[in-house]
N, C-alpha and C positions, 0 to 999 in steps of 0.2 A: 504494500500500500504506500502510494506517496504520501508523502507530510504536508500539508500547507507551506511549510517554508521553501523544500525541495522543487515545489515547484512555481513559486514567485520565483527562485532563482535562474532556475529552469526556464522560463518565461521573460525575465530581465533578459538573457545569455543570448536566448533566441529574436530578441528585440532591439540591442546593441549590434548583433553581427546584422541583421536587417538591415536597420538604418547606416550603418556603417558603410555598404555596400552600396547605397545610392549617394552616399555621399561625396561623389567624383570629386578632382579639383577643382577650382575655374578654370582656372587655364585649360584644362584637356575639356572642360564643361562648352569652353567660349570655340574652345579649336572644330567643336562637332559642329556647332551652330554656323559657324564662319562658312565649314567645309558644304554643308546643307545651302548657303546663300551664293556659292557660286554658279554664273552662268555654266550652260552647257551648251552654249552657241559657240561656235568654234573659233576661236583666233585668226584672225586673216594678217596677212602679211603679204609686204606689197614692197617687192625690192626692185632698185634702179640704184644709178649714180651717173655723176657728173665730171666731166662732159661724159654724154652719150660715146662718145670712141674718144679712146684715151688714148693720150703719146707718149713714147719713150721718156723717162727720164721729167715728166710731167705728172703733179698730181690727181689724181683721181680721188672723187669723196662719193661710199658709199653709202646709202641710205636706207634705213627697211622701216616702214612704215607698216605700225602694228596697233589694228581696229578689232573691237568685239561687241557685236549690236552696233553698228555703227559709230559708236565711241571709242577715243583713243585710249588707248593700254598704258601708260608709265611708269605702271609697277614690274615689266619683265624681270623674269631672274634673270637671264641671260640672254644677249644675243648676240653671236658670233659671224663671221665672214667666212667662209674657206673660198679658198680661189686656189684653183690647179691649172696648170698650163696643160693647154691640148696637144702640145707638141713632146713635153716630158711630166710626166705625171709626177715624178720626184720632185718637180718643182712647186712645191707648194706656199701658201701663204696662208696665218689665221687670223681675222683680225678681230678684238674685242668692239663689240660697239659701243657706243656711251648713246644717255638719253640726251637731248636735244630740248625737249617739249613735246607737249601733243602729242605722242606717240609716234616721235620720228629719234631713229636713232641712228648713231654715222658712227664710220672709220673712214682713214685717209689711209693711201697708201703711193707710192711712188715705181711704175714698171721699172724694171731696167732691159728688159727685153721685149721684141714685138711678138705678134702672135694672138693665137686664140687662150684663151680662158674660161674655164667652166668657175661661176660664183654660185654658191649656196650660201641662203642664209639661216642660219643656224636660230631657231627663236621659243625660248620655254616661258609662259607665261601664262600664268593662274591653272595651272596642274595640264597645261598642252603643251605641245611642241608642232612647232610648223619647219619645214625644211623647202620654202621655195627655193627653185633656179635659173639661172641665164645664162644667155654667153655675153660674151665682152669681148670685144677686138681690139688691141693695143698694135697703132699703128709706129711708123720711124718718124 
């Protein structure tokens, strides 16, 4: 037979590990609610750079324009440049991009050879990644 005591305790015991168990941090509390309010419209990204054909030994500024719902993005983690030459593939380049505003973000870079080049831009922002590409002609 239980005692009256044995099972107020019994009861307390069962009633502390309960509550205890809903009781998340905030922080992991706010991180759920955060993760529940982001889009799931997809990130668009929209690379180019300047000038349109670039020269030897001349800067080029690359640009990736990064919208979701039509509004600019400025929070990316990251967004990178690769550029590979069409002619050696060893030839590579990465560039960090920085934000700008608006949801435009650049790197510069300077060829020292002509040719084609493949660019990707590399873009992870609000739990997506986009990897557009293009070619580029670096002319003499």
């Amino acid at each position: 037979m239980i005692k009256p005591k044995q099972l107020a305790a019994a009861l307390f015991i069962v009633a502390a590990i309960s509550l205890g168990g809903c009781s998340a941090s905030s922080a992991e509390h706010e991180h759920m609610h955060a993760a529940a309010n982001v889009s799931m419209e997809p990130i668009k990204v929209e690379l180019g750079w300047s000038p349109e054909q670039g020269r030897v030994n001349e800067p080029v500024l690359f640009q990736a324009v990064v919208t979701q719902a039509g509004e600019p993005v400025d929070d990316a983690r990251e967004v990178l440049f690769e550029i590979v030459s069409k002619n050696d593939e060893t030839v590579k380049l990465e560039l960090k991009g920085t934000a700008a505003g608006n949801g435009v973000y650049e790197a510069e870079t300077v060829f020292e050879q002509e040719g084609g080049y493949s660019v990707t831009s590399h873009v992870t922002a609000r739990t997506q990644h986009s990897m557009p590409s293009k070619e580029l002609t670096i002319v003499p």
